[in-house]
N, C-alpha and C positions, 0 to 999 in steps of 0.2 A: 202951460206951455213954456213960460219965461224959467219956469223951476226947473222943467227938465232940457231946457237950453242950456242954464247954465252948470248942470250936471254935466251936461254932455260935454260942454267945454274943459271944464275942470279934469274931466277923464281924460279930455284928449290931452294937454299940457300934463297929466300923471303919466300919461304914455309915453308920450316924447320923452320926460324927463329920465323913464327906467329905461327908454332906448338910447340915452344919451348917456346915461349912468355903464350899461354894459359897453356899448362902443367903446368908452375912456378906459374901461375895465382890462376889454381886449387886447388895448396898444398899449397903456403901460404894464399888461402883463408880457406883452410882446416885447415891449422896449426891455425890460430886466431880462429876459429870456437872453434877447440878441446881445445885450450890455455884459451878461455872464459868461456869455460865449465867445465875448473880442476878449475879457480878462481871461479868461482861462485857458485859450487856445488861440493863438494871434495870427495874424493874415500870414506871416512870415513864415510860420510852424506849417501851416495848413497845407502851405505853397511846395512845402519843404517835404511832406507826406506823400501828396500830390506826386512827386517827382519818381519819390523813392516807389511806390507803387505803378507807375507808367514804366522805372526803368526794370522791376520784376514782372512785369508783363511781358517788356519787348524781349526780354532774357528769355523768358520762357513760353512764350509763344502761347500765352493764356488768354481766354478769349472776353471771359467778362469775372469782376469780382467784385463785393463788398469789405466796407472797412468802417469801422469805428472806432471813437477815443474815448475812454471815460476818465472826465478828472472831477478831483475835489465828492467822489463818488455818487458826481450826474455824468449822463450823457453829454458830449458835449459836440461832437463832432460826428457824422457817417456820411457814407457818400458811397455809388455806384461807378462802377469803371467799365469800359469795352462793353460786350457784348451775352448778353445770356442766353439766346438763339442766335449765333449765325446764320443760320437757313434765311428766318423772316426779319432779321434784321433789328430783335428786338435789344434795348440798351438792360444795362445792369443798374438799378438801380438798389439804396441801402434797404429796400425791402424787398427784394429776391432772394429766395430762398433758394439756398444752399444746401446740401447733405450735409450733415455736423460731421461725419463718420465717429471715431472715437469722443468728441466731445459731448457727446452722448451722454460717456460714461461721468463726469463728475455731478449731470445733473437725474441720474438715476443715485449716484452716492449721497445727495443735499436730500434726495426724497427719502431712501434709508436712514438717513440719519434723523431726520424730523418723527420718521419711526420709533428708532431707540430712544430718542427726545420724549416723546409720549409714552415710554412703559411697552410701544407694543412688539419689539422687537430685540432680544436678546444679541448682540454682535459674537458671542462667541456661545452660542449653541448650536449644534451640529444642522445643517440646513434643513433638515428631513424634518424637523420638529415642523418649517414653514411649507416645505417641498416635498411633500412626502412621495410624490412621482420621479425623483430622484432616487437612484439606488445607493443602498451603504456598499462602501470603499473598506478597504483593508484600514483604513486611519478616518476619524473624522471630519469634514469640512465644515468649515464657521464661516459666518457674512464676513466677517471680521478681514478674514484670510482671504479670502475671495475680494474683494474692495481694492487689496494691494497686491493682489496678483501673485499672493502667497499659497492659495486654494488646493496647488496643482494637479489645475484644470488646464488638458492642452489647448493652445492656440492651435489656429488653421495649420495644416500638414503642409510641407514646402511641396510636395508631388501632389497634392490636393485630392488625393485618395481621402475618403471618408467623408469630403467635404460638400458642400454646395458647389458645384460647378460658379467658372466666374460667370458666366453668361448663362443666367440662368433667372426664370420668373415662376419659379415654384415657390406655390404663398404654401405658409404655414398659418394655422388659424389660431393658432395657441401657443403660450409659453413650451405648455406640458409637450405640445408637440414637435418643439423645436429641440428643446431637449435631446430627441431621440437620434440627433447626427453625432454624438459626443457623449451620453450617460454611457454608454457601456463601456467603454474605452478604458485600458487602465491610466491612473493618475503619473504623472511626468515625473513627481515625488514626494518625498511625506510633506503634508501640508504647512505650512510654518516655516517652512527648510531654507526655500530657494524661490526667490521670483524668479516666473514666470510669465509675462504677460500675456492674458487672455481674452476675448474676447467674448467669447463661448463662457468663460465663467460668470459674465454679466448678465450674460441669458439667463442662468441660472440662477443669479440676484434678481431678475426680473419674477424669476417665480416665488422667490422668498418673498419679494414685496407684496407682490398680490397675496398669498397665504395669509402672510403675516397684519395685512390691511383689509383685508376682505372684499378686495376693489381689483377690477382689472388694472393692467401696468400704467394704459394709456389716462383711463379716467383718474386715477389716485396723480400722474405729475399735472394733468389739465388742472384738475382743482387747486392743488395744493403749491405746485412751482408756476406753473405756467400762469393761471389767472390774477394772485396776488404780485407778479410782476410786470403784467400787463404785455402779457407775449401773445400776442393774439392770433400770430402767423405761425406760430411752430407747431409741428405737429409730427405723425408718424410718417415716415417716405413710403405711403403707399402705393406702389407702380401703376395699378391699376385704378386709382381715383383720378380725376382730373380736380389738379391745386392751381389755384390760380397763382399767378407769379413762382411759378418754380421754374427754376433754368433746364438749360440742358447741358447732359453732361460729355468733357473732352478728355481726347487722349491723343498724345504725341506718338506715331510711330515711329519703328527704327530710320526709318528716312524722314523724320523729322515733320511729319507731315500731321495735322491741325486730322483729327476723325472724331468721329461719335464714340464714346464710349461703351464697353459692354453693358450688357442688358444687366439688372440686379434689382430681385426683390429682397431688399433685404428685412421682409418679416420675423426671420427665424434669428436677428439678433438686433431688436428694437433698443433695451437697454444697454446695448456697450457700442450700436455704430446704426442705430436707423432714423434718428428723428432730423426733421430739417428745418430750417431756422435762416431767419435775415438777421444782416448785421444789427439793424434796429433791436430788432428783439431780445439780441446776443449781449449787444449792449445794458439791456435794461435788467438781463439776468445778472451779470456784472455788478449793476448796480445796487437791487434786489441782496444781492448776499455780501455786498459791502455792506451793507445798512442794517445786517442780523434783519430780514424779513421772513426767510426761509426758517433757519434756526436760533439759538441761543449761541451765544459766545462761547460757553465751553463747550458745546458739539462741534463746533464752527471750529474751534482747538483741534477738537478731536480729530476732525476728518480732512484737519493738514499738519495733521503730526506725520513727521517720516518712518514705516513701518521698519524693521531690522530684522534679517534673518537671526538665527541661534548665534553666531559668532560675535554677534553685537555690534553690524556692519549695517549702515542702512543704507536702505534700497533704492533712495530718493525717489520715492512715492510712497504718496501717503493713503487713503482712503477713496478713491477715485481720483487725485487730484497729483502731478509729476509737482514736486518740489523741490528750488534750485536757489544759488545765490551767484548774483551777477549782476555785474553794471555799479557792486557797490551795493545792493538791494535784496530783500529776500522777495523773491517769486513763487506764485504756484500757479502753474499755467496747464494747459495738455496741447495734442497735435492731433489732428486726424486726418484720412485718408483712404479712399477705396473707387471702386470706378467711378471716374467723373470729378473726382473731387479732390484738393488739396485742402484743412482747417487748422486753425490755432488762435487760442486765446491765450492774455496773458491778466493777470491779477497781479498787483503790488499791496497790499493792505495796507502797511504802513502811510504809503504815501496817498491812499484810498483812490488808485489810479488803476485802468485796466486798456486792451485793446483787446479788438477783434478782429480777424483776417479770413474771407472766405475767396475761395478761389472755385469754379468750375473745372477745375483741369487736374487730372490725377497726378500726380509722382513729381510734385512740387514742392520747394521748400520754404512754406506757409510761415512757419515757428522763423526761418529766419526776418519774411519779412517783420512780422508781428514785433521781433527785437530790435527792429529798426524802427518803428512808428516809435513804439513806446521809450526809447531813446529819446529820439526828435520829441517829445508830448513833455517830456519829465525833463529835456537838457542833461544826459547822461553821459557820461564818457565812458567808453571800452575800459 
C-alpha cells in the first residue's frame, strides 16, 4: 500500500509538472506569436488599414468584408468588417467565406504547374492529348496558351447569347459538361496571337488537369493546394450545399440601393471563378507559395513570367497570375468579381509580403483597395 501511494504521488507531481510544462509552452508560444505581430505590423499601421477599409465600405455601400496582411512571408494580420447577412444581422468575420471569383484562377495555375513540376503535364501540347472531350480547332491549343489567356478561347458574350444566364442555378456535374456552352464556338483568334482573357478557357484547364492527374478538379487542389496550406475553409461555391460561414451576396442598384444579388451556380466554371475562400485561408495561400510549398522556384519563375504575343509585346500576364510594377516594386496579383462579389490579392516576392481583400458586394474596386493596405503594410509611396 505505501509503494503504490507513493507511485501514485509521484505520478500525480509527473502530471502537474507536463501540465505545467504545456501551459508555459502555450504562452510563450503565444507571447512570440503576439511579439511578431506588434514588430511586423504596428497598432499605428493596423489603425491606418482599419480606416482605409471603413472609408471603401462607406464609399461604396458594401455590407460586410475580409482583409489580411502577410509580412516577412507569415500571416500577420486579418480581420472581418460590417456585415455578411444583413437579413439576420450576422458580422464579417476573417473567416467568411467569400466568392474568390477570378482568384480562382492563379490557384488552378499553382496546381497545373505542380503538374508540369512532376513530368505529368506537357504545357505546350495541344489540350486534346488531356481533354480529349474537347474538339480540334482549325490551330492547336496548349495549357501553355490558355494559362495567359492566349488560348483564343472566348470570354462571356456582352449580349450573353450562348452563355449561362446571370441568374441562373443550372448545375453542371462535370468538366466535360461544361465544356459544352463554348467547345463548339469558333476561336476569337490563332492561338498565341492575342490575349484574350477568358474564363471559359480555365474550364477547360480544369479538364486538362483532371486528364492529365487522373483526379477530379476539386480533390487533386484539396490534396495538393489546399491541405498542405492549411486552407481548411475553401472549397467549391456549391449553391446548393449548406457551408457553414459563407456570406451573402450584394448588389447596388441604379438607385443606389443595398439588394441581394443574382442567383449563380457557378459549377460550369470551378477553375477560372468558383471556389470560395476566407481571408484567413487567402492568406495562408500567400504564404504557402512565398515559401515554395506548392512548387519549386523555377516553376514558381515559370508561372510569373509575362507571357508576349508574336510582336514581342507582353501581355502583363503571366501564367494565371496579372504581373505589374508599382509603388517602386514588382507585383503579381489578380482581381476578381461576379454576382455578389468584389476580390483582389496582391503578392510582393521580393519583399515576401502579400494582402488580401474580399468584399461581398459586386462592381467594386477590390484591387484598389488591396493597393492601399499594402502601401500602408510596406510604407510605400505613389
Amino acid at each position: 500500500m505505501k509503494i503504490n501511494g507513493q507511485l501514485g504521488s509521484a505520478n500525480s507531481l509527473y502530471n502537474s509538472f507536463l501540465l505545467f510544462l504545456r501551459l508555459l509552452l502555450t504562452i510563450l508560444a503565444s507571447a512570440a506569436a503576439v511579439s511578431a505581430q506588434q514588430k511586423t505590423l504596428s497598432q499605428e499601421k493596423r489603425l491606418e488599414i482599419e480606416k482605409a477599409v471603413s472609408t471603401f465600405m462607406s464609399a461604396n455601400s458594401v455590407p460586410g468584408m475580409g482583409a489580411a496582411v502577410v509580412l516577412d512571408g507569415e500571416p500577420v494580420w486579418s480581420a472581418g468588417f460590417g456585415m455578411a447577412d444583413l437579413e439576420d444581422s450576422a458580422p464579417a468575420t476573417s473567416s467568411t467565406l467569400f466568392r474568390l471569383g477570378s482568384l480562382s484562377k492563379p490557384i488552378t495555375a499553382t496546381a497545373l504547374l505542380q503538374l508540369w513540376e512532376h513530368g505529368k503535364l506537357d504545357l505546350d501540347a495541344p489540350v486534346q492529348k488531356y481533354c480529349p472531350a474537347f474538339p480540334q480547332k482549325e490551330w492547336p491549343i496548349t495549357s501553355r496558351e490558355l494559362l495567359g489567356h492566349l488560348g483564343g478561347i472566348r470570354h462571356y458574350n456582352r449580349d450573353g447569347k450562348g452563355d449561362i444566364p446571370e441568374d441562373s442555378a443550372r448545375h453542371f456535374a462535370s468538366m466535360e459538361e461544361s465544356l459544352q456552352i463554348f467547345a463548339a464556338d469558333p476561336l476569337v483568334a490563332k492561338p498565341g496571337t492575342k490575349f484574350n482573357y477568358s474564363t471559359y478557357g480555365y474550364t477547360l484547364l480544369g479538364c486538362v488537369l483532371e486528364g492529365a492527374a487522373s483526379q477530379k478538379y476539386m480533390d487533386f487542389v484539396r490534396e495538393n493546394i489546399f491541405k498542405p496550406a492549411s486552407m481548411a475553409q475553401t472549397q467549391a461555391d456549391d449553391f446548393f450545399t449548406i457551408i457553414p460561414h459563407r456570406t451573402r451576396w450584394y448588389h447596388k442598384d441604379k438607385s443606389e440601393i443595398v439588394r441581394n444579388a443574382g442567383v449563380l451556380d457557378s459549377s460550369y466554371k470551378i477553375p477560372g471563378g468558383g471556389l470560395i475562400s476566407s481571408a484567413d485561408d487567402m492568406a495562408r495561400f500567400e504564404a504557402a507559395m512565398l515559401a515554395d510549398k506548392f512548387v519549386k522556384r523555377p516553376a514558381r519563375d515559370l508561372m510569373w513570367t509575362p507571357q508576349k504575343t508574336p510582336d514581342g509585346k507582353s501581355t502583363g500576364y503571366a501564367l494565371g497570375w496579372g504581373i505589374s510594377d508599382k509603388f517602386g516594386i514588382h507585383i503579381v496579383a489578380h482581381t476578381g468579381g461576379q454576382q455578389g462579389t468584389s476580390t483582389a490579392f496582391v503578392l510582393v516576392p521580393e519583399r515576401r509580403a502579400g494582402v488580401i481583400v474580399l468584399a461581398n458586394m459586386d462592381s467594386v474596386d477590390s484591387g484598389n483597395l488591396a493597393d492601399q493596405i499594402l502601401k500602408i503594410a510596406l510604407g510605400l509611396k505613389d
